[in-house]
N, C-alpha and C positions, 0 to 999 in steps of 0.2 A: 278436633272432635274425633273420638276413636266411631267410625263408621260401623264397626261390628256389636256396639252397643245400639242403635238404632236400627240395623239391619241383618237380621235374621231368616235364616233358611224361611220361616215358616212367612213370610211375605215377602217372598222372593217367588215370581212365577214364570216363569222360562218359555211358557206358553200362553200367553193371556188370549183369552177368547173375549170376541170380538170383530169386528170388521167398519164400524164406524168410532166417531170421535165419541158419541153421545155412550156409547158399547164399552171401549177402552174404558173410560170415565166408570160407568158401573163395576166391570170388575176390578177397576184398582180400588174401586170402595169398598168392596166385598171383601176383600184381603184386608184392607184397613179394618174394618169393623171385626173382620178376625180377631184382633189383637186385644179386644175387649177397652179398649184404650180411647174408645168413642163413642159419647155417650147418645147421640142422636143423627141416625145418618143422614136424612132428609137435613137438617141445617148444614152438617157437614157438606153433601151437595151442593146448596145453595151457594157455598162460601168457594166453592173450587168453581161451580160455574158462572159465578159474579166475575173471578180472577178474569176467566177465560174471554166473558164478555167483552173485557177492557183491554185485552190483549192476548195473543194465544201464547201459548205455553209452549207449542211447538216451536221451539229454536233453529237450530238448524242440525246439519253428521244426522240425521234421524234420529232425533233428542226430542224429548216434549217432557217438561218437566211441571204438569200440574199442582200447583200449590194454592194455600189458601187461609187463612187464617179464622180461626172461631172459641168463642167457648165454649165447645163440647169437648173441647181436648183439654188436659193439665200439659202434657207435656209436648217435644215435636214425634209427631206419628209419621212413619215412614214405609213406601212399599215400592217395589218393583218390580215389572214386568216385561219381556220382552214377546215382541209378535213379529215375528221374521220375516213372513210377504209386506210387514208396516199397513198402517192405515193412512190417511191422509188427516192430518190435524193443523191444517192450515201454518205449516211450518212457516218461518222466514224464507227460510233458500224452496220454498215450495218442493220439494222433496218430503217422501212417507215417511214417516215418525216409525223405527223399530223398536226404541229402547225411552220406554215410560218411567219417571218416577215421580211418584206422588209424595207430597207432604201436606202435612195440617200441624199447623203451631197454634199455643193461643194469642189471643190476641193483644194480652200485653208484655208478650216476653219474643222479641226479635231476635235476639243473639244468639238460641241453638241454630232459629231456622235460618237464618241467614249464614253461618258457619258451616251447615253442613249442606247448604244450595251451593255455594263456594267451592269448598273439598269436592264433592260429589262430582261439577259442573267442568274441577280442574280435570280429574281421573278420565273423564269423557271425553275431553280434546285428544287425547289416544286414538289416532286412527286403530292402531295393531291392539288396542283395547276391546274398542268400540267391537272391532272384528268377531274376538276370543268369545264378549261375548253373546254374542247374536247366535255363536257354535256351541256354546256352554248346551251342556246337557242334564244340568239338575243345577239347585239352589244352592249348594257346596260350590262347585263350580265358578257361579256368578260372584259368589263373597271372594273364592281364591282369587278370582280374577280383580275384583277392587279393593284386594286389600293385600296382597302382595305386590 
């Protein structure tokens, strides 16, 4: 999956505001719903916090990768945000969550979203990644850093 067709400067936010999980959640939906790519955000909501219910998204390296599946999307919608003091989003290794990314697929097409949770999940086992970009300074930045 070329990652720079899914991910773009313009949902890419380098400072996501916020300080709880239920906060994170709003503005990486805010940036989604940018993309005009989502037809109803209240369902889309529902579908990212049903995921969460069943298990949290926060993984572990300060990762939380909220995803969800609906039909208000055609295709997989993607965004990213990083918050560099992190919030706590009930990680696995119980460590704050700095580097968020959301996705919504629909629901009966699994192959983009699961290819680019994959790709994405692999580039993020980079310590010296993770690092560059928690420092990243603009949305350029964050793409040079995953995708060079």
């Amino acid at each position: 999956m070329n990652l720079k067709k899914v991910l773009t400067p313009s949902v890419v936010s380098c400072n996501l505001p916020g300080s709880t999980k239920e906060e994170i959640l709003e503005s990486l939906m805010d940036i989604a719903m940018s993309t005009g790519k989502v037809k109803d955000r209240h369902a889309a909501m529902l579908a990212i916090q049903e995921r969460e219910r069943k298990m949290s998204t926060g993984i572990q390296n300060g990762i939380a990768i909220p995803h969800g599946k609906t039909d208000v999307v055609e295709d997989l919608v993607a965004c990213l945000g990083i918050k560099k003091e992190g919030v706590d989003f009930d990680a696995l290794d119980g460590e704050k969550s700095r580097i968020f990314i959301l996705t919504l697929s629909p629901v009966n097409r699994s192959g983009p979203h699961v290819q680019f949770l994959a790709e994405i999940s692999q580039l993020l086992t980079d310590s010296q990644k993770r690092d560059r970009l928690l420092k990243a300074q603009s949305a350029d930045q964050v793409l040079d850093i995953l995708t060079t």
